[in-house]
C-alpha positions as CSV (number, residue, x, y, z in Angstrom):
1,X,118.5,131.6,79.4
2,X,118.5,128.5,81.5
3,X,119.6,125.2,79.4
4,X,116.8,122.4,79.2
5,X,119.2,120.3,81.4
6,X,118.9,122.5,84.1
7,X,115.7,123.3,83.7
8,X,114.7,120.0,83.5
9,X,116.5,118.3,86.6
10,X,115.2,121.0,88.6
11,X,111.6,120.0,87.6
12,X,112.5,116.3,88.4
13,X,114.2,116.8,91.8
14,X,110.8,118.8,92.6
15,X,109.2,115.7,92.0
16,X,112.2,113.7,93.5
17,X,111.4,115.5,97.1
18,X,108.3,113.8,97.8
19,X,111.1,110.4,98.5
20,X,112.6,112.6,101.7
21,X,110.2,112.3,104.9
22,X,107.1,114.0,105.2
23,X,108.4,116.4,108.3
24,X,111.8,117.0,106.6
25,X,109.9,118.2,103.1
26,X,107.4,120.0,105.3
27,X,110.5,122.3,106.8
28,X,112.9,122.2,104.2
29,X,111.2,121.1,101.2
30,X,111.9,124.8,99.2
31,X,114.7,125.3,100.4
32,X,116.3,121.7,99.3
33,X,115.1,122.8,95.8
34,X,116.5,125.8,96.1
35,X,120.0,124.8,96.9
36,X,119.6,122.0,93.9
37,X,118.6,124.7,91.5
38,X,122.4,126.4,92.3
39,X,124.3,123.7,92.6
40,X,122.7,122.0,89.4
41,X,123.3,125.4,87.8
42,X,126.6,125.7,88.7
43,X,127.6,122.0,87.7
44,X,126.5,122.8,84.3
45,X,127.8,126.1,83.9
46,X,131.5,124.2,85.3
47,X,131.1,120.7,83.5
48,X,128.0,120.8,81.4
49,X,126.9,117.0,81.7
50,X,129.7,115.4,83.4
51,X,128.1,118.0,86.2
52,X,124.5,117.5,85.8
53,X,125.4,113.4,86.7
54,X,127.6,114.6,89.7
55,X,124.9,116.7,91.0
56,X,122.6,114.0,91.0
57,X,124.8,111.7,92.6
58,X,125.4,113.3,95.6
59,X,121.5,113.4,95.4
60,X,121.2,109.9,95.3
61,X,123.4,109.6,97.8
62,X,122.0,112.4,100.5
63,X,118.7,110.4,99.6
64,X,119.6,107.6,100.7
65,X,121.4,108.2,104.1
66,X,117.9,110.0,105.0
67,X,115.3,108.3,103.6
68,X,116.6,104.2,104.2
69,X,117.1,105.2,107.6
70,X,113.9,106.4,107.9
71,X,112.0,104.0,105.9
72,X,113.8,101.3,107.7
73,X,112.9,102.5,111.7
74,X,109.2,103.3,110.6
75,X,109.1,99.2,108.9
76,X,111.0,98.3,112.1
77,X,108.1,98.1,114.1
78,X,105.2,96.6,111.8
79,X,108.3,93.9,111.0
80,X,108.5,93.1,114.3
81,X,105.4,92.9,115.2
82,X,104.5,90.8,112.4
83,X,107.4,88.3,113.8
84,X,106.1,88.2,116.8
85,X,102.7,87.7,115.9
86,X,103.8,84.6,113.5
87,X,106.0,83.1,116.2
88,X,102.9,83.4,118.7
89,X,100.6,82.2,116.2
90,X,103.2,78.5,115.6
91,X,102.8,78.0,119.0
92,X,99.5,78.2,119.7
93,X,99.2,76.0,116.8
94,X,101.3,73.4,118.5
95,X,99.7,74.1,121.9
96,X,96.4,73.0,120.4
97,X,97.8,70.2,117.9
98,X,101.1,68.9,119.2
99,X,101.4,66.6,116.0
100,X,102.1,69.9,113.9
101,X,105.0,71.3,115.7
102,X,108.5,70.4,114.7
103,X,110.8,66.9,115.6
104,X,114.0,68.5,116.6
């Protein structure tokens, strides 16, 4: 019989998946759950909950050095262009109304 903490954290890190990229859960999505399910399985059966919270650090952490990377290069660009688009917009701002821009 599988323990309701394994059983559980398996159905959560299901759910946690949908965080990774879209092409990465595509390829590897069953198979990341799969490797979970044994390592969460074998943290319990070795340290009971002391393993269940180590497993789901090193989750946490794998997470996040794919996904903030990720997230961060695909707001990289929108960011940027949002800069740029402010910075244009000032300036044509003071092109048309010189009393607006800024007294260095």
């Amino acid at each position: 019989m599988i323990p309701p903490a394994v059983s559980m954290s398996n159905q959560v890190f299901r759910r946690f998946v949908i965080l990774y990229p879209a092409d990465l859960r595509r390829e590897f999505g069953d198979d990341l759950a799969d490797i979970f399910s044994q390592q969460i399985e074998t943290a319990w059966e070795e340290n009971a909950w002391r393993g269940i919270a180590a497993a789901w650090l090193n989750v946490l952490g794998d997470c996040a050095s794919i996904t903030l990377p990720y997230v961060a290069a695909r707001l990289a660009v929108p960011a940027l262009a949002a800069v740029i688009s402010s910075v244009w917009f000032s300036l044509a701002l003071c092109a048309i109304n010189p009393s607006r821009s800024h007294k260095w």
